[in-house]
KOLGU-327697 format. One record per residue (C-alpha): residue in one letter; y, z, x. Coordinates in steps of 0.1 Angstrom, whole numbers, plus 2048, in hexadecimal, padded with zeros to 3 digits. Each point is the difference from the previous one (the first is absolute). Layout:
N
AYZX ...
//
This chain:
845
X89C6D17FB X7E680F811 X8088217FB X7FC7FD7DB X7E37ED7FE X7EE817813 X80B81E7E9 X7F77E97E1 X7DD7FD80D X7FA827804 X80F8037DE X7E47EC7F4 X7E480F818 X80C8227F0 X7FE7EC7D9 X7DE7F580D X7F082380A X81080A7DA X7F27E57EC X7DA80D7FD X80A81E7EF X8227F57ED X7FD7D87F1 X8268097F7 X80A802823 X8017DF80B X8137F77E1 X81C818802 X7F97F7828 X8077D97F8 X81B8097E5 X80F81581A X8057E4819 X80B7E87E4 X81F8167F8 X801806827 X8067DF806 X8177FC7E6 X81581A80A X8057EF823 X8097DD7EF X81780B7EA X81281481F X8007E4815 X7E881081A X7E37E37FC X7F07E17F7 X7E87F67E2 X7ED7F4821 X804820812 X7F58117E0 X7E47ED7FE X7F4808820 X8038247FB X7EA7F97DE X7E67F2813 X80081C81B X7F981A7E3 X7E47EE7F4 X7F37F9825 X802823801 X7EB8097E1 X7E77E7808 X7FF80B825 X7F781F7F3 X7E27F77ED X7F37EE81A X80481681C X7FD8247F1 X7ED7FD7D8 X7E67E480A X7F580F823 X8008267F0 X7DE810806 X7EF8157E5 X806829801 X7EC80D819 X7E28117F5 X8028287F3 X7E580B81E X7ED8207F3 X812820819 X7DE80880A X7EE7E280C X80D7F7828 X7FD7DF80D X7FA7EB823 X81B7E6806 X80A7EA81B X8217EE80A X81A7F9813 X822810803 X8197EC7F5 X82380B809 X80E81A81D X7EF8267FD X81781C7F7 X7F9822811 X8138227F7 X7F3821808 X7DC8057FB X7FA7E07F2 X8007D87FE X8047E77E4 X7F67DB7FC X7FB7E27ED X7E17F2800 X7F07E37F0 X7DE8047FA X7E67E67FE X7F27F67DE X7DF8157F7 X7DC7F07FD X7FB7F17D9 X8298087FD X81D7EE7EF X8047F2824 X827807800 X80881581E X80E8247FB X81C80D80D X7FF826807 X81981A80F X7F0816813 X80C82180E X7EA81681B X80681E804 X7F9815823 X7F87DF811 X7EF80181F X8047DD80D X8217E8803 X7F97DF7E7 X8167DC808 X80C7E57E5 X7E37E8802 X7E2818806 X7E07FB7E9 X7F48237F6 X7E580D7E8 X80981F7EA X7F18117E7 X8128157E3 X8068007DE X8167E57F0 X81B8087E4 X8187E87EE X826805809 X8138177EF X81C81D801 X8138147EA X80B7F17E1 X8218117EE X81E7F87ED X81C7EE810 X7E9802824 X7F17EE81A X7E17EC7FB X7ED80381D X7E47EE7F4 X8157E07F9 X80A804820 X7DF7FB811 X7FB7E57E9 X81C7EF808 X7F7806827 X7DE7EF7F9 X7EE8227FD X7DE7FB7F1 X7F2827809 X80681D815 X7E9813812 X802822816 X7E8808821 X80181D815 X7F380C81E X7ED7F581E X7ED7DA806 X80B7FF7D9 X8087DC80B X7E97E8815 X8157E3815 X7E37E37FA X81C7E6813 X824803814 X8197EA7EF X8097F3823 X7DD7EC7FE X80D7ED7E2 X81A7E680A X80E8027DD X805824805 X806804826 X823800803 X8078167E2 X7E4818811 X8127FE820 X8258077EC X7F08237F0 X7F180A81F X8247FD810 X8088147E5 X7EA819807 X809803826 X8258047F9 X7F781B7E3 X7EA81481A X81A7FD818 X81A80D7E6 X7E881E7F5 X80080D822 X8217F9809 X8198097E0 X7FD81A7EB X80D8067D7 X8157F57F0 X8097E7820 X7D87F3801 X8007F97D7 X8287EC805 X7F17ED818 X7DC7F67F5 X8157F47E4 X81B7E9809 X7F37F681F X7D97F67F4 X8048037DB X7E581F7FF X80C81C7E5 X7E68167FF X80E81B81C X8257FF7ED X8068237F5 X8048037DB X821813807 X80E7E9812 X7F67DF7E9 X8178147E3 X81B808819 X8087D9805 X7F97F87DD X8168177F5 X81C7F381C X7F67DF7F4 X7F17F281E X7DC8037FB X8017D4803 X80480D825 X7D980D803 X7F07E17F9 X7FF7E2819 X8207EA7EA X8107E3808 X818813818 X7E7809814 X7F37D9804 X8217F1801 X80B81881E X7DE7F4811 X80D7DD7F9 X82580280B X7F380E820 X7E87E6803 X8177E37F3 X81E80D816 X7F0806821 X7EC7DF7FE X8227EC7F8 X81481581A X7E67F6819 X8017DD7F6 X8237FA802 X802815823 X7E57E080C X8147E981C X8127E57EE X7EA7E2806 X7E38137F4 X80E8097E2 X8107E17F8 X7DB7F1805 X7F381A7E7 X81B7F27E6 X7F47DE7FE X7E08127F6 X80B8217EF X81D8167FA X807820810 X7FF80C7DD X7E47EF7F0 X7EB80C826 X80D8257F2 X7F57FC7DD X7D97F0806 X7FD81C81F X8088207E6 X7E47F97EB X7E3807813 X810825809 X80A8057DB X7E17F67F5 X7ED816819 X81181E7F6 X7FC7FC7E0 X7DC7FD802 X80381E816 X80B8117DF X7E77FC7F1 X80A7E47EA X80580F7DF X8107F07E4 X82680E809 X7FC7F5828 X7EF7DB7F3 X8228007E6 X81680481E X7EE7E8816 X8037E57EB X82180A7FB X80A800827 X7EB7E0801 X8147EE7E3 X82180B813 X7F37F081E X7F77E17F5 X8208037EF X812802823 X7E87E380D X80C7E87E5 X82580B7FE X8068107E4 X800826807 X81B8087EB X7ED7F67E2 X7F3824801 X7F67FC7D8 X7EE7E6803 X7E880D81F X7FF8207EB X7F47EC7E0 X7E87F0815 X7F2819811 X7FC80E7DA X7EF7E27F4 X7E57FF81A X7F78277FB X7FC7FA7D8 X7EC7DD808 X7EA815819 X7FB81A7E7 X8118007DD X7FA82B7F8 X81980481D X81D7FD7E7 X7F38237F5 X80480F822 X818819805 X8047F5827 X8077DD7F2 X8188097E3 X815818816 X8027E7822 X8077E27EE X81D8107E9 X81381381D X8017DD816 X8087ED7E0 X82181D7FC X8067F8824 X8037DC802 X8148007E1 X81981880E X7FE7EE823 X80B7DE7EB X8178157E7 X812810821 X8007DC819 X80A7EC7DC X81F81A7FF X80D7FB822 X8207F880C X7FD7E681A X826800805 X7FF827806 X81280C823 X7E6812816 X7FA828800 X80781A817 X7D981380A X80B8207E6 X8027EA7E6 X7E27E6809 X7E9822802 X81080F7DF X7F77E27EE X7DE7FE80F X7FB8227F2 X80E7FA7DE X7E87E0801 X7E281580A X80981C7E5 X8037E37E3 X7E07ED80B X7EE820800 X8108097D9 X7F47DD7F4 X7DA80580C X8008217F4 X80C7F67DE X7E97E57FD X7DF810809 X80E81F7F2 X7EB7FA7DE X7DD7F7811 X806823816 X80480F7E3 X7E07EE7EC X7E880681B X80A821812 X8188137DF X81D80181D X8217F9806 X808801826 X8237FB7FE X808807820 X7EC7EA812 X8217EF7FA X80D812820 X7E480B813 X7EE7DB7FF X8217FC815 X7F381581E X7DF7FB7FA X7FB7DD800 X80F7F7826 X7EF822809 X7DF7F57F9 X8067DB803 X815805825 X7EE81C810 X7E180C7F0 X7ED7DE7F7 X8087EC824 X7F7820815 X7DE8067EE X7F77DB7FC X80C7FF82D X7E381F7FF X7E77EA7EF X8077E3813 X802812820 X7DE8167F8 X7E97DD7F5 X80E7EB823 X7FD828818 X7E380F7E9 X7FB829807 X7F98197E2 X82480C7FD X81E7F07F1 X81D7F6817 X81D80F7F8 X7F381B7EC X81981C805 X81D7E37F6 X7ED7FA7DF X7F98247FA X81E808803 X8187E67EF X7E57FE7E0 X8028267FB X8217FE803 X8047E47E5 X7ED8177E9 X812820804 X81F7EA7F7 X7F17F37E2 X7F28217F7 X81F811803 X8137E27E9 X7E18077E6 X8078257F8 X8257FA7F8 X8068107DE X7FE7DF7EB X7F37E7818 X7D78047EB X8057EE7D9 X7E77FC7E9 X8027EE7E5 X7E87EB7E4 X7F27E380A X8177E37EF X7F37EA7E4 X7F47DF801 X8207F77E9 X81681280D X7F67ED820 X8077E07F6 X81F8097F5 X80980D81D X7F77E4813 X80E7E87E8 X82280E802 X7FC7FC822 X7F57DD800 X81F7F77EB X817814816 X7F97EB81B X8027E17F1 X8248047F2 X80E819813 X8207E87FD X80180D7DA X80E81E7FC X7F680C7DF X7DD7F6808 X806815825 X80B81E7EB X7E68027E4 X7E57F981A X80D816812 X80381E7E4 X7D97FA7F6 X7F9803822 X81281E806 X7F08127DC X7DE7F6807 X800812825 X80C81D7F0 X7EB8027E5 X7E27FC81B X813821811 X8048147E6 X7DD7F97EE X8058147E3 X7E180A7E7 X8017F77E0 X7F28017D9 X80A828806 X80380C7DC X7ED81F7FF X7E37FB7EB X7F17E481B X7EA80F817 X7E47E981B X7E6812812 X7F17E981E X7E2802815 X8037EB81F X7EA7F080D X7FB80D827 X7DC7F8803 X7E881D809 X81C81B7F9 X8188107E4 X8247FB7F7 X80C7FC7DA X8288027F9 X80E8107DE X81E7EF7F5 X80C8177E1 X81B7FD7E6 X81B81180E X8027EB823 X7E9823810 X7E47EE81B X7E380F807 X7E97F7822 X7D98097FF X7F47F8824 X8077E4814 X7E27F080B X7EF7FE826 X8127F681F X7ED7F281B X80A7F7827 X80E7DC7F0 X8028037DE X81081E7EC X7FE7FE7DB X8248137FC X8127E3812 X7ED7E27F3 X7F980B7DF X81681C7F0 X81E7FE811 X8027DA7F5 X7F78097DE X81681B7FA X81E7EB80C X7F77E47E9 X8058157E3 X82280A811 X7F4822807 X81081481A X7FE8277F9 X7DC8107F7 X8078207ED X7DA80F808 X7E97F281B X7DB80E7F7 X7EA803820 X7DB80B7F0 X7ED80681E X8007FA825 X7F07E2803 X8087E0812 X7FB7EA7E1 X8168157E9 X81C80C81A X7FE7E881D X81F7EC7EE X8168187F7 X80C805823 X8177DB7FD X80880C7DC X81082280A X8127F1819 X80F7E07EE X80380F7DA X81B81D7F6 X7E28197F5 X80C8217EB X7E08167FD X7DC7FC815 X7DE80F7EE X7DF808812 X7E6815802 X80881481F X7E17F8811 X8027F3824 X7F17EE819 X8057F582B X7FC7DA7F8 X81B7ED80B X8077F17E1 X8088217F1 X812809821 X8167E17F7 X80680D7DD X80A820806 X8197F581C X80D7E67E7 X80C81F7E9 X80B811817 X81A7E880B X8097F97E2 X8058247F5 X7E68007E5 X7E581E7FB X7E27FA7F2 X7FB8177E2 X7DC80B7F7 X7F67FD7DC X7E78137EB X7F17F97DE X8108127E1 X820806819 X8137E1809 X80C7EC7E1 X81E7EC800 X8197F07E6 X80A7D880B X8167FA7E7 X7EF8017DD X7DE7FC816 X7EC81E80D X7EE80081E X7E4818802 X7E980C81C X7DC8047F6 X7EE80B826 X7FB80E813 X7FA8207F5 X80981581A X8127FF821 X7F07F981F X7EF814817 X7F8809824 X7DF7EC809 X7E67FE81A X7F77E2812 X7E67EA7E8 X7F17DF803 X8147E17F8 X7EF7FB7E1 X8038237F4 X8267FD806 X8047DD7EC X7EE80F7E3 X81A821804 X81C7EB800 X7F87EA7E5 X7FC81F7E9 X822813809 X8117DB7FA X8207FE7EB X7F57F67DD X8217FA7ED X8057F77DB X81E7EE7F1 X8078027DC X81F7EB7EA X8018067DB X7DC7FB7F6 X7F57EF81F X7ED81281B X7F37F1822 X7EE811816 X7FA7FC824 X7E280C812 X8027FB824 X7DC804812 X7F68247EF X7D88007FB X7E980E7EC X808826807 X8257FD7FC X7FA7EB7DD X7E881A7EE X81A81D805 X8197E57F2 X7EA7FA7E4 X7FF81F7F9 X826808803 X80E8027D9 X81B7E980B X7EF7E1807 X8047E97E5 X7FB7DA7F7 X8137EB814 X80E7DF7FA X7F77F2826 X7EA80E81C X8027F8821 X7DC80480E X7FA818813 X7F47F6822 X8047DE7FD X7DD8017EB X7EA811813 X7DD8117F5 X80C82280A X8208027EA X7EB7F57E4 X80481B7E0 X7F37F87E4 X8118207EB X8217FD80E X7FE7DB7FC X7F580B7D9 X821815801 X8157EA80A X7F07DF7EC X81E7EA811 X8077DB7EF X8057F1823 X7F280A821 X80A7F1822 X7F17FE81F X8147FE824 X7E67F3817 X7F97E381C X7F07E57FF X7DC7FE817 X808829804 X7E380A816 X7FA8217E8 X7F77EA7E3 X81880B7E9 X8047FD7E0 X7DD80E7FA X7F07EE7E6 X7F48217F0 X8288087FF X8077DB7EE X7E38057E5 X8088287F7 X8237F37FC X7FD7DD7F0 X7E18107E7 X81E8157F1 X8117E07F6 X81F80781D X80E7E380A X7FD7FE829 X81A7ED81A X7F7800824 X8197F681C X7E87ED812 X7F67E57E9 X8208037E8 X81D80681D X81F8167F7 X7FA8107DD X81F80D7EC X8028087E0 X8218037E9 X80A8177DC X81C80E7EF X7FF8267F9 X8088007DF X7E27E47FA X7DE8037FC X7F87DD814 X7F47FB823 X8017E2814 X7E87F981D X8077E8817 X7F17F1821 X8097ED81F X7E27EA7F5 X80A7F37E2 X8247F480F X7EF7EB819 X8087DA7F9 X7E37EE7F4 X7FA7DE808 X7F97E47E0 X7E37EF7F1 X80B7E37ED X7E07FD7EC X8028267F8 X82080E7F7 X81F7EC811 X81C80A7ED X7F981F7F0 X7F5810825 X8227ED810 X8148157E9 X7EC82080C X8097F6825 X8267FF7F6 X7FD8217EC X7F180F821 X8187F1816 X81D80B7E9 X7F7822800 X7FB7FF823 X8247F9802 X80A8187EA X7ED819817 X8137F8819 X8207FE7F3 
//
């Protein structure tokens, strides 16, 4: 009973973190568990007891919540002004993360003289650090505070949520030398000196790595071996999510139970090999067993502090613990009830864990495996003859192959959510993958870690073994990855169609015995999954057209959905060492709207924050016809781009004003500048070049019926007077502004000319060029224009029908939920929650 109880209570924890913003929740919540319960009475299944309990366990859930989560919330962290810097001093708080050229950390700061007195919690990143920093070490820093945040689109990933949810009261960036000053070791603390003395082995074996392995072999084993991602190749963290074994790069509960079924079998297998009398002395005291079980958790325990001891290793701690105590009192069969456990302590510890992905995906593959484990032992024949070895290893395989079809299905629909793929066959190669890594790669790196801390020396033992089996493991995967078909994309499912799918699940399971329950289960099952493939895109009827500008902070992208189905892709954002806008932010929204083939990609300039992300779109999109302005540049960014089309036989094709017009449909897509084409050019300063390339940019204008939009890339104040001047420009409907509201691209006669109802801005938030300009917002807001701006409104999209006048604007802001005041306006701003959460599903559906 367990089990249930335990999933009762997170049903109510989830209710709870609901209720603040939707008063209706907890009573379709409670109604829900009524009819719940009644269901399982009137099937025989349960108790009026049982039910009872599992009443009470929703409303411990609820209330839980409350207390833990609502009550103990801090206030928003205050807006700091981008310009003022400030002196702070801490501690670090949890293990430092290093990658290439820089370190991150979590630090919490002491309160501030004449302060709220509540401590803050920053995450701090240094670049070009000059000194090595240790979990536990007091520093001072100095550098300019800034509220959480991240992009904020349709159907995406909430990043600032996220950090929220982490405990994330600012960020903050440093760079250079002595930007930090150590004020006290961590090892002086005793609260801190063990965790101090855990980093600093961490450090030693990732120095002794850096000299000793080289990529992609150094970034495969920083990560599965001491939980540190930063040196993972990009490249290779998409080859094993798209073989479906990226749960393989993070330290998992495979990697701590094979630490503990080393531990626990060598300890008992030593026991037992004791001379008889002594062992039979031990018994009166101990088992061999029990000896075995208490002796694996201080190893366990070590290495998963070693980790790091992130939320994912501390999940499958607890849940090697649980399993040992498990064997200690007898009943390790009971494997639901240790995982249920294990569960409830994680959400008691920390209630916003329900919402981690880590913790959603770990706890629903065990959950399929111990219900298959107990569906398969339940089905046994006991009377059955023995087998010959071909037939004991084919039924091993078919075993493996059906275990591995079960997780898959199950987590199949968080994949999906979180990532927009489908890694179907992770079925087979989790199959090789999993003893690989588990067998060979995770003892012999954790034998080279054990073997450098007891030895010491700067290199790694065993080097050439590692370098050579992890590379080898890659090149496998990689090869798997580029399989026509292997890579699909698909829309990120909806929160109802999620239940549903769970629920037939849920009743699948509980009378399998029925077989017109099995079937029709089994039918939804089947049509959901293959709705999720195929993704279609709907409310096509030819007169519905949406133009979006996404929000990809200090850059451009804006996609034209148009009435006959065509899709049109204005830039694609930046893309950084760690962060490209194309993979984290178009491509997602793009397959959301069940979007796969781009009739024209639009690159207006060569610049990283209008190009950098078109790289990952040309390579994962079925793109017909690529625009730009022919000008080019060494960068590598640009050196990435142009190899991109060239694999994947596209040619740029360099457009002119008055020359390049285009019929999408019953749409026309027209090309306003640059003029004329490019020229040979001597070397100029860097500013002189931005300036040149921000006049020659692609300025394109689309036009349906009587509607015209017109998008203005980063051309300035030259390109815009011969614009103004060109008889063709006319009023527009919609502006994007040109470069992203800066004082140079600021026109007051073409802006005349134009005398647009709606003008939006693409720009960052805390942007070190200060734009928008405020000269820009009051030329364009005196004219009565209505102004959006990415950074404070999110995603911007606005919809219309070419054969009406009507256009609707609408902003990522404004489907936020908003939580309740009951003395202001309860009920009429509950029912504007539901209609934002409705049409949030229908978004996404």
């Amino acid at each position: 009973m367990l089990p249930s109880l335990t999933l009762a209570f997170i049903c109510g924890l989830a209710l709870g973190s609901l209720v603040p913003y939707f008063p209706l929740s907890i009573v379709l919540g409670l109604i829900g568990a009524v009819l719940g319960s009644a269901m399982f009475l009137a099937h025989g299944r349960s108790t009026a007891g049982i039910s009872t309990a599992h009443y009470g366990c929703l409303l411990a859930g609820i209330v839980y919540w409350f207390a833990s989560v609502e009550s103990s919330s801090n206030p928003p962290t205050f807006e700091h002004v981008p310009e003022t810097f400030e002196t702070r001093t801490g501690r670090i708080i949890s293990p430092v993360q290093l990658a290439p050229d820089r370190m991150s950390m979590v630090i919490r700061c002491d309160p501030t003289p004449g302060g709220e007195g509540l401590p803050l919690t920053v995450r701090l990143t240094w670049r070009a650090p000059d000194r090595p920093l240790f979990e536990g070490d007091r520093i001072r820093l100095r550098a300019r505070l800034r509220a959480p945040s991240g992009a904020s689109n349709p159907g995406g990933f909430d990043y600032a949520s996220y950090l929220e949810r982490q405990g994330i009261d600012a960020l903050a960036t440093v760079s250079g030398v002595e930007a930090i000053e150590v004020l006290e070791s961590g090892g002086a603390d005793p609260h801190w000196a063990v965790w101090n003395q855990f980093d600093r082995w961490r450090a030693s074996i990732r120095r002794s790595a850096l000299e000793s392995l080289s990529q992609p072999a150094l970034g495969l084993y920083l990560g599965v071996i001491i939980g540190e991602r930063g040196y993972l190749e990009s490249e290779v963290r998409d080859e094993f999510m798209v073989t479906g074994t990226v749960h393989l790069l993070s330290i998992s509960g495979s990697h701590l139970g094979l630490v503990a079924m080393i531990t626990f079998l060598a300890v008992r297998r030593g026991l037992l090999l004791l001379p008889a009398c002594w062992l039979l002395a031990l018994s009166r005291w101990i088992t061999p067993t029990r000896s075995a079980a208490v002796a694996t958790v201080a190893p366990v325990t070590a290495y998963a502090c070693l980790a790091g001891a992130e939320v994912a290793t501390v999940r499958s701690l607890l849940m090697v613990l649980v399993a040992l105590m498990a064997k200690w009192l007898g009943y390790e069969r009971r494997m639901f009830h240790a995982l249920s456990a294990a569960a409830l302590i994680i959400v008691a510890h920390d209630p916003q864990a329900i919402y981690d992905i880590s913790f959603q995906l770990s706890f629903l593959s065990v959950s399929a495996v111990a219900w298959w484990l107990a569906k398969t032992e339940g089905a046994g024949n006991p009377n059955e003859s023995p087998q010959s070895k071909p037939a004991l290893i084919g039924r091993w395989i078919r075993d493996a192959v059906l275990m591995s079809a079960v997780v898959t299905v199950v987590t199949l629909p968080l994949v999906a959510l979180y990532f927009n793929q489908f890694p179907w066959v992770g079925l087979l190669t989790n199959l090789a993958a999993v003893p690989v890594m588990g067998a060979l790669l995770v003892p012999m790196g954790l034998a080279a870690v054990v073997w450098q801390g007891v030895v010491g020396g700067d290199s790694l033992p065993c080097a050439q073994a590692i370098q050579w089996s992890m590379d080898a493991l890659v090149l496998a995967l990689r090869l798997v990855s580029v399989l026509p078909g292997t890579e699909w994309h698909g829309a990120s499912p909806s929160l109802p169609s999620l239940v549903l799918f769970y629920g037939c699940l849920a009743a699948l399971a509980i009378w399998s015995d029925r077989r017109s329950i099995r079937w029709s289960t089994a039918t939804g099952l089947l049509l959901l999954v293959l709705w999720w493939l195929w993704s279609p895109r709907l409310m096509l009827d030819g007169d519905r057209f949406r133009i979006t500008f996404l929000d990809v902070s200090q850059g451009d992208s804006a996609v034209l959905e148009l009435p006959g189905g065509e899709v049109v892709l204005i830039d694609g954002g930046a893309s950084y060492e760690r962060f490209d806008m194309g993979r984290s932010v178009v491509a997602p929204y793009l397959w959301n709207r069940g979007i796969r083939t781009i009739d024209y990609v639009i690159a207006t300039h060569p610049q990283l924050d209008h190009v950098g992300g078109l790289t990952y779109v040309l390579r994962h999109f079925n793109v017909r016809h690529v625009w730009g302005s022919g000008d080019a540049r060494q960068e590598l960014f640009y050196q990435r781009l142009t190899e991109t089309l060239a694999q994947q036989g596209l040619t740029e094709h360099v457009v002119r004003a008055g020359r390049d017009t285009v019929m999408l449909g019953d749409c026309a897509l027209k090309v306003l500048n640059p003029f004329a084409p490019p020229v040979q050019r001597q070397a100029s300063s860097r500013r002189l070049e931005g300036h040149r390339l921000n006049n020659r940019s692609v300025v394109t204008q689309v036009t349906c019926g009587i509607h015209k939009m017109l998008f203005a890339a980063d051309v300035e104040q030259e390109a815009l007077s011969r614009m103004s001047q060109d008889e063709q420009s006319e009023r527009v409907d919609v502006v994007k502004v040109p470069h992203h509201g800066a004082g140079s691209s600021l026109q007051p006669e073409w802006l005349d000319r134009i005398n647009p109802a709606y003008a939006v801005i693409s720009v960052g938030r805390h942007n070190s060029y200060g734009h928008p300009a405020d000269a820009v917002l009051q030329a364009y807001r005196a004219r009565g224009i209505s102004v959006y701006r990415t950074d404070r409104d999110g995603g911007i999209w606005l919809t219309g029908r070419r054969s009406q006048p009507a256009l609707k604007i609408h902003r990522m802001h404004d489907e936020r939920i908003r939580p309740l005041s009951p003395s202001a306006c309860l009920w009429a701003c509950e029912q504007s929650n539901w209609e934002r959460l409705l049409h949030r599903w229908m978004e996404a559906s």
